[in-house]
C-alpha positions, 0 to 999 in steps of 0.5 A: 628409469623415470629419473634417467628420462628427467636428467636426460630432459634437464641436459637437452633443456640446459643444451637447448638454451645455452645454444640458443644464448649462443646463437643470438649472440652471433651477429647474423642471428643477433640483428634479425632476432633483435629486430622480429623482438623489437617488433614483437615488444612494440606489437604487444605493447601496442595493444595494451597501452595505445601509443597514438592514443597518448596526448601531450598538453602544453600547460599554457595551453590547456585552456585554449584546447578546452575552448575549442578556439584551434581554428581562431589561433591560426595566424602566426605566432609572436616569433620576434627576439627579446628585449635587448637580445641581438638574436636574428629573427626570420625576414618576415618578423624583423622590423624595418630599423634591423639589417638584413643579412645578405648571402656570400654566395649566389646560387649556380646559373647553369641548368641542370640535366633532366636526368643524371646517376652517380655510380660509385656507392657501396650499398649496406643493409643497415643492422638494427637501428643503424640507418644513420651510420649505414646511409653515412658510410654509403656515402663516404663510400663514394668518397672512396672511404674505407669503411662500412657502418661498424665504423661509422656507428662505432663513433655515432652511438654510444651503446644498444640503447643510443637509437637515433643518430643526429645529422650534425653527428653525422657531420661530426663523423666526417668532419673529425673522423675523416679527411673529407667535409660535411655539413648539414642544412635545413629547409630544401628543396627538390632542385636542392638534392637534383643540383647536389647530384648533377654536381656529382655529390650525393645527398642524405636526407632524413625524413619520415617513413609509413612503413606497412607493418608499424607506425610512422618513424625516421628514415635516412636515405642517400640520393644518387640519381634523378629522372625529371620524366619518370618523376623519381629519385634513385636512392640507396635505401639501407632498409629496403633496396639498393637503386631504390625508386622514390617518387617526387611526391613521395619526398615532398610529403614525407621531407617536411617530417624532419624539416627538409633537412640534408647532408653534404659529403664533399672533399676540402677542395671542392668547398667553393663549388659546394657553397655556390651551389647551395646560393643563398642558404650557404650562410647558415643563419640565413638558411634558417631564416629562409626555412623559418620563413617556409614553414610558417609560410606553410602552416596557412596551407596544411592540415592534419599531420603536414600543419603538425610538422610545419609547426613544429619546423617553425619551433626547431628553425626559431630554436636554432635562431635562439628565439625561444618565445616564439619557438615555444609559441610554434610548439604549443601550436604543434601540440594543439594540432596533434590531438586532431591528427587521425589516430593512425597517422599521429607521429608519436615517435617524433620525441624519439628524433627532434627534441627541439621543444624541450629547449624551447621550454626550458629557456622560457622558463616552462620547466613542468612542460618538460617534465611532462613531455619527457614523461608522456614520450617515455610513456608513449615509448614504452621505454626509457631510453632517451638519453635527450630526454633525460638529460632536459627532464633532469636540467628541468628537476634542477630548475624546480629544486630537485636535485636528487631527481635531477642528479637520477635523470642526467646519470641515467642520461649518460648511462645510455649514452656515454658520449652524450657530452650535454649530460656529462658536463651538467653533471660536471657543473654539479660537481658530480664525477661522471663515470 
């Protein structure tokens, strides 16, 4: 009897986990279970090693933290080109012999309306992980696209494993998957998305996001409406709500995050009436020399997490300009202020969207600082899933002489992602097939 009574155990037990597998495996089961999961690993996680409490500390910098002299290295950072490099460089920094670059366009004279709404678009809530595709086929959805973010995500990450979507992927979705055009500039403004829309285009920005239950992390949202009396936006938020309010002041605070950064979905035809009203940011490296300006313009006026992220707009903006000096310069002060940020409201995730630093290194030579940057974001992470990170701390090992080292990083880099095309062609450069 005793032995029927444990087969029979073994059986429901055996039954129970096969349905169980199955039932995960179902998509409608799968996206809530992985998500509660997720949560579950990042609560435990949490509690054992501290994310917040986990501090990067450029090398060059090191002793100026010892010293205390934070307060005495406010002023701006050196931001001008190297020696013999034609490199552009923010109006403020060049000097009078060097020409200034004047807009194509100009902006648009006609006022705008206090309030406007566009109609049209199919809200989606996002699956794991899927905010940038999910906000991507929304607005392609306004464009009358056929589609939803199976599609989008389908070509914008590479695997489970690829978290976070880029918004020049994005653009290269529409640009190449599409009959439509996209593109994606930095530094806006309120007026910026309030134009967009009452020209009838809506905009996806990415920004920062408190939510409840978790730390700071990133946030897509694709805007459609404004009302200039109640003060808030109409957003089609994948996570939370379709028509979802969000206050001015709202984006004004969390915008900076990801350096004020938006995309424009719009028809080949209608370029000419997109560029104008973009105006003096139409011409991309004057967009970046206006949002450089803006941000160390910035980080005489912020403090705790918002000078963070100014200076860290600096580093990427100067990055994008390719003056690397002054972008590490902006980082190690990014850095420097990071460990003065209240431990609740530190953005140890930032790593995970915005690997700007680890070019800022590696072209001033400061192969250790990216090691140990990839290193502390894993750790902080509490995984190795970042196929950026990979793929510089690997191009750093090959710099130091460590192949083997460097060779594990870059196939792991491509091992996350398989379209990560970086990893693909540094290991083609080695003479490595990439599988």
């Amino acid at each position: 009897m005793a032995k029927r009574l444990l087969g029979i155990s073994l059986v429901l037990l055996c039954a129970l986990c096969l349905g169980s597998i199955i039932l995960y495996n179902l998509p409608a089961f799968h996206d809530r279970l992985s998500l509660r999961l997720a949560n579950l690993r990042v609560q435990i996680r949490e509690m054992i090693n501290p994310p917040e409490q986990i501090v990067f500390v450029p090398q060059e910098q090191i002793d100026i933290i010892v010293q205390g002299t934070l307060q005495a290295l406010t002023p701006s950072p050196t931001v001008t080109a190297q020696q013999g490099s034609s490199t552009p460089q923010p109006a403020e920094f060049q000097t009078a012999t060097e020409p200034q670059p004047s807009p194509t366009f100009t902006p648009s004279p006609t006022a705008i309306p206090a309030q406007f709404l566009l109609s049209g678009i199919k809200h989606e809530y996002q699956k794991f992980n899927n905010c940038g595709p999910a906000n991507l086929s929304m607005t392609l959805s306004y464009w009358d696209w056929v589609g939803d973010q199976s599609v989008t995500a389908a070509f914008l990450r590479g695997g489970e494993y690829d978290k976070n979507v880029m918004p020049s992927e994005m653009a290269a979705f529409v640009n190449t998957q599409s009959d439509l055009k996209a593109l994606v500039r930095v530094g806006g403004e309120l007026e910026t998305i309030k134009k967009f829309i009452a020209a009838g285009y809506p905009v996806v920005i990415e920004k920062g996001y408190d939510p409840p239950d978790d730390d700071w992390m990133g946030h897509y949202l694709t805007f459609n409406g404004y009302d200039d009396s109640l003060r808030q936006f109409i957003t089609q938020d994948s996570l939370i709500l379709p028509d979802f309010p969000v206050a001015y002041e709202l984006v004004e605070d969390y915008w900076r995050d990801f350096n004020h950064t938006y995309l424009i979905v719009y028809p080949p035809e209608k370029e000419s009436e997109v560029m104008s009203i973009l105006g003096g940011d139409a011409d991309e490296l004057a967009n970046l020399q206006n949002a450089a300006q803006h941000a160390l313009q910035e980080t005489t006026t912020l403090e705790g997490r918002e000078l963070f992220f100014a200076w860290f707009n600096l580093g990427s903006n100067l990055v994008a300009l390719e003056d690397y000096v002054g972008a590490a310069e902006a980082f190690d002060m990014a850095f420097a202020v990071y460990p003065t940020i209240l431990e609740d409201e530190r953005p140890w995730r930032v790593m995970w969207y915005r690997d700007e630093p680890y070019a800022a290194y590696y072209y001033t030579g400061r192969y250790q600082d990216i090691i140990n940057l990839a290193n502390t974001t894993f750790f902080a992470l509490g995984e190795y899933t970042l196929e950026e990170s990979f793929y510089w701390r690997g191009r750093a090992k090959l710099a130091l002489d460590d192949l083997n080292g460097a060779l594990f990083d870059l196939k792991k880099a491509l091992e996350l992602n398989p379209r990560y095309t970086p990893a693909r062609e540094e290991l083609e450069k080695l003479g490595v097939e990439a599988s």
